[in-house]
C-alpha positions as CSV (number, residue, x, y, z in Angstrom):
1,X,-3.6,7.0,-17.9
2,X,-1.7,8.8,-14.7
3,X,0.5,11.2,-15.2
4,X,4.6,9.7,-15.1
5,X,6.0,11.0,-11.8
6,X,9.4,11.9,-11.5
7,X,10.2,11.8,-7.9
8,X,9.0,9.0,-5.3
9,X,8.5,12.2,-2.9
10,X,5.7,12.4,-0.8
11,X,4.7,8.5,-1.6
12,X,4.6,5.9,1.3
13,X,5.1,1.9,1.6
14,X,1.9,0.8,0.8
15,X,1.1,3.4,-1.8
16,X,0.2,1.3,-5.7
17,X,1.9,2.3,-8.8
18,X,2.4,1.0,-12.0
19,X,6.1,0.8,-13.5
20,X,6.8,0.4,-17.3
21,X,10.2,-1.4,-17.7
22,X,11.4,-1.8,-21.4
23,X,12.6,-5.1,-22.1
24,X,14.0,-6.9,-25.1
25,X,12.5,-9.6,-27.0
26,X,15.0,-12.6,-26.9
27,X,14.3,-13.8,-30.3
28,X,14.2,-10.6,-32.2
29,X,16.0,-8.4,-30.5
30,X,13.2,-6.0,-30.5
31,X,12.6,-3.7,-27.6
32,X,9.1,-3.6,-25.7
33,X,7.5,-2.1,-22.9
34,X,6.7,-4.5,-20.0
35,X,3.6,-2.4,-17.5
36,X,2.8,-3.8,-13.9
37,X,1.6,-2.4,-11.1
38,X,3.6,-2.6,-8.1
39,X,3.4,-1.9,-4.4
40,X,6.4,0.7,-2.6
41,X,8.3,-1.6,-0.1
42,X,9.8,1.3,2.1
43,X,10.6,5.1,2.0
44,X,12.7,6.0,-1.1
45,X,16.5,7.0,-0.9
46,X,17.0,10.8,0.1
47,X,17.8,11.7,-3.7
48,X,13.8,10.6,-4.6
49,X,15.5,8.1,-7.5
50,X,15.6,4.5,-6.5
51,X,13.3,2.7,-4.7
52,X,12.1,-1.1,-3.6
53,X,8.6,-2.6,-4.8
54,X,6.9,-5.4,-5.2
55,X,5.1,-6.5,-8.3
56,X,1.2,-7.3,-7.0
57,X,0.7,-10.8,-7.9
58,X,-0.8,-13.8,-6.7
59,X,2.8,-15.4,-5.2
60,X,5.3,-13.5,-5.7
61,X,8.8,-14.4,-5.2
62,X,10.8,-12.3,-3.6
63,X,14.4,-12.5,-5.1
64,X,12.5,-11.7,-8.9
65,X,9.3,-9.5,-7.8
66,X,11.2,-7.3,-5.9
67,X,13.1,-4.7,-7.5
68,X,15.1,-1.4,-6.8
69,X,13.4,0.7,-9.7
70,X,14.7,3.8,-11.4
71,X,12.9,6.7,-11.7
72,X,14.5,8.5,-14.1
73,X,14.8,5.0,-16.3
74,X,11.6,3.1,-15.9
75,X,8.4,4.9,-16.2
76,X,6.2,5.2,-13.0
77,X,2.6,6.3,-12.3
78,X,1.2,7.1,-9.4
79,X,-2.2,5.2,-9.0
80,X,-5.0,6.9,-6.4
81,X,-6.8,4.0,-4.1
82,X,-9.7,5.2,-6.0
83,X,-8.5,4.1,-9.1
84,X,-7.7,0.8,-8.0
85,X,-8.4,-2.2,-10.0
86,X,-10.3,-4.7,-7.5
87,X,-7.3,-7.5,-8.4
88,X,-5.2,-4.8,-7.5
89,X,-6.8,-4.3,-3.9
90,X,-7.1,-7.8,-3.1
91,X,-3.1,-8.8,-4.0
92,X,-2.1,-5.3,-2.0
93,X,-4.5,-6.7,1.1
94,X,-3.2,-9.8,1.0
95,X,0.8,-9.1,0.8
96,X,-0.1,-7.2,3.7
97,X,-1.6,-9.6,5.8
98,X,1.6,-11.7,4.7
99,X,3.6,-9.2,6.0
100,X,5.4,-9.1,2.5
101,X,3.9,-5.0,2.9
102,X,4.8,-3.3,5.7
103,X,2.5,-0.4,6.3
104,X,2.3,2.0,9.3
105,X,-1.8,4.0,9.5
């Protein structure tokens, strides 16, 4: 498992990692951790704590799969492309050629 970051610093739209939201179970009230991994939409804010991504998934829609996440809240990991999944790569490629993914190479 990646190391939590703790700044969106030096990461760029485009870049992959996974975000741990914790959620509460409707029925018991119980709280749970909820993992995806996500795609960064744009540059973060100047203080490094909030920025936009996109949950990688087949269709996403974007008033519920994009989110302004928390840093300091939710727990975010960096992901190398090495360490992509290949489901991973393949939902990243395609939001791009959607346009959903704005990247600039």
């Amino acid at each position: 498992m990646p190391d939590r970051i703790m700044t969106f610093e030096g990461l760029k739209p485009g870049d992959v990692v996974t975000c741990a939201v914790e959620l509460t179970d409707k029925s018991t009230g119980a709280p749970f951790w909820w993992t995806t991994f996500r795609c960064i939409l744009d540059v973060p804010d100047r203080s490094g704590r909030y920025c936009r991504l996109l949950s990688l998934k087949m269709n996403p829609d974007p008033d519920r799969d994009i989110r302004e996440v928390d840093i300091q809240k939710d727990v975010v990991c960096y992901i190398p492309p090495e360490n992509w999944p290949q489901g991973v790569i393949a939902m990243r490629m395609k939001h791009i050629h959607r346009g959903l993914i704005k990247i600039s190479e």
